[in-house]
Every structure is written in C-alpha cells, then in structure tokens.
N, C-alpha and C positions, 0 to 999 in steps of 0.2 A: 431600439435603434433610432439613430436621430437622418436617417433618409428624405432628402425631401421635407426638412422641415425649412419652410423660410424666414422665418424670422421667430424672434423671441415674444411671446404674448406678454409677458412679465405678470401671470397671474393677474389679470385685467380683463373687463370687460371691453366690446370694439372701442365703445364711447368713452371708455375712461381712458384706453390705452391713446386713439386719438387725438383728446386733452392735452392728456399730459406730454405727447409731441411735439404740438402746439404749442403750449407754455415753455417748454425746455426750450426749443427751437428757438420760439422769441427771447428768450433770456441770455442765449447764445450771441444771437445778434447783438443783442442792447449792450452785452458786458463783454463779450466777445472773449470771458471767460466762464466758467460752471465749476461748481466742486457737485459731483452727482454720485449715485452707486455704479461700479464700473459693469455693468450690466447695462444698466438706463443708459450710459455713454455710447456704446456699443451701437447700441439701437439708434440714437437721436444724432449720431455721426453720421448714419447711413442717409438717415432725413436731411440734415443739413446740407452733407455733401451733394446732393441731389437739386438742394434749393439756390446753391454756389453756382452749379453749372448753370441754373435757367439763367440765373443774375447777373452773366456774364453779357449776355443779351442781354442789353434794354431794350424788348422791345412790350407793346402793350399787350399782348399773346403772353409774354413770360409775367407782366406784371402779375397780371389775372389769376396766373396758377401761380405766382408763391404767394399770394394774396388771400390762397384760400387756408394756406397752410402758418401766418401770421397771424399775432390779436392787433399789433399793433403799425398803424400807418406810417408812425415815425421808423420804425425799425424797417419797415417795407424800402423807404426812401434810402435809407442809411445802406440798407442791402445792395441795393441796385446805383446809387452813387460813389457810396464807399468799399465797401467787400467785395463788389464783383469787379468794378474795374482792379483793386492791387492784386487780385486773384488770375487780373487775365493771361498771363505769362504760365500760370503754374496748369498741369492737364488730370490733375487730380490730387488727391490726398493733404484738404484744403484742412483736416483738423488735426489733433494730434489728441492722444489718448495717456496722459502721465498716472498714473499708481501711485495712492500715497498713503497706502495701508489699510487699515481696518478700522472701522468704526465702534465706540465705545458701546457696548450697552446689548445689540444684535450681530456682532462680528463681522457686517456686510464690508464686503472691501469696495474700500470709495475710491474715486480717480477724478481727475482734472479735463472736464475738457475747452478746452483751448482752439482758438482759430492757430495756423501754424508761424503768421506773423504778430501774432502779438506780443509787443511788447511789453514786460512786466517793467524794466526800469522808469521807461516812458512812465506808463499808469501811476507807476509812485511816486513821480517826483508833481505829475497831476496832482494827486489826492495830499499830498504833503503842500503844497501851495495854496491850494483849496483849505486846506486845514488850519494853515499860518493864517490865512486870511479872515479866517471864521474868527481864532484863539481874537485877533486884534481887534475885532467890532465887539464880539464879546466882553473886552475887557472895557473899553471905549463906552459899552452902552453899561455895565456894571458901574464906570465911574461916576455915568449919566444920572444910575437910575440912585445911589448914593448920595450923591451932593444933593439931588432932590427929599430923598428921606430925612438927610442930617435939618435941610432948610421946613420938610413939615414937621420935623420931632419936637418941643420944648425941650428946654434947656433941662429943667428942673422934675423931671418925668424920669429919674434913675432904675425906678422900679418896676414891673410890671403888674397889670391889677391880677387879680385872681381870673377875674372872669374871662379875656386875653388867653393863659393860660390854658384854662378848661376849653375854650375851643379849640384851642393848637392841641392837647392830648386827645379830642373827639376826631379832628381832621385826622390824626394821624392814625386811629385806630380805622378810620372810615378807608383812608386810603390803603389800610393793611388788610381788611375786607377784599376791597374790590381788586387786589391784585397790581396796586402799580406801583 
C-alpha cells in the first residue's frame, strides 16, 4: 500500500536525491524549460513550485532559503527579479507537466517541464537570431581566415608533399582515438 508515502525517493540515496533537485531545479530556472523523466518532473515541480512562492517575496529571509536550494547566483537573481514578479498575480500551479512519450532504449516515459508562461515562439525566434547572427561572423571570419591562407600559400605548390599528408592521416586517426 502506498499510505503515507510522501514523496517519491526515485531509488536515490538523501544526497543524491538532494543533488539532483538542485541541479534540475537550477536548470528549470536558467531555461525555464526541461525535457526530464516524467517521474523526476513530478518531484522537482513540487520543489520548484515551492521556491516560486518564497520568490514572490523579495525579501532577504526568502533570498536565503531558495539560495540553499540553487548552484547558481545568477539564477537566484533571475528568480527573485524575473519569475517571481510575472508569477505574482498567479496563486499556484506555476509549472506545467506536457507528456511526450517514451524513451528509446529503457522505455521510461519522458515529459516536458515548463514554467506555465513560457513562451516557446518567443525563445525561437531568440535562438533563430542568435543563430543568423553566429552563421554571418562565421562566414565573415571564414572569408577572413581564406584570403589570409590563399595570400601565405605559393602560387606554384599544386601538390601536397607526402609528409603533410602522413600527419593529416596520424591526426585523424589520433582524433578517432580519443573520441572527438
């Protein structure tokens, strides 16, 4: 019988389970999105929505305790200046739990969790700008680092020597070694 069980231990020791609250918790805040197992959601919803209400409060009392339950200070600030004020109007049920099936390999069914105002169009049209942005230096510093090669290359160097060669097949086996 599951009487009086409170919470889910997720096969975890206190300190690991602690951790890993911890860490999800802060990843929640920083991305204010998760793909996690919907088990782990479960659990780290109850944590989070917990750390929403201190955050509503700014006061140095609340900083203190969601501070113990953070790795990170930047996300402490973003909490208490960003999430707990657009959260102040709402009187619970700050995340939301989406389902989006099973996992390859151990069957575990994964799920989404999400702050309940997150926007997804927003964030994409972010990372899409961010990305445009990137493609153009990219290309900018490619053109850079080319007129620089074509100006140390000779003219008359068509060929490459052998030994050139032999190291470019040793790099590549070294780099098929170590995995990258």
């Amino acid at each position: 019988m599951k009487h009086k069980r409170g919470f889910n231990p997720l096969s975890r020791t206190t300190a690991h389970r602690r951790a890993l609250h911890r860490n999800m918790v802060t990843s929640l805040f920083k991305y204010e999105r998760i793909t996690t197992t919907k088990e782990k959601a479960m659990e780290i919803r109850r944590t989070a929505e917990k750390l929403i209400t201190k955050a509503k409060v700014d006061t140095v009392h609340n900083r203190r305790h969601v501070a113990k339950y953070l790795w990170d200070n930047d996300v402490l600030k973003k909490l208490f200046t960003d999430i707990g004020p657009r959260m102040k109007e709402r009187q619970g049920g700050y995340t939301r739990i989406l389902k989006i099936g099973f996992r390859e390999g151990d069957a575990a069914s994964v799920a989404i969790l999400e702050l309940v105002d997150y926007d997804f169009e927003k964030k994409e049209k972010g990372s899409k700008k961010s990305a445009d942005s990137k493609k153009d230096s990219d290309k900018k510093s490619d053109s850079k680092k080319e007129s620089v090669a074509k100006a140390k290359k000779p003219a008359g160097d068509a060929k490459k020597s052998a030994d050139q060669v032999s190291t470019k097949q040793t790099d590549r086996r070294f780099n098929r070694v170590k995995g990258s």
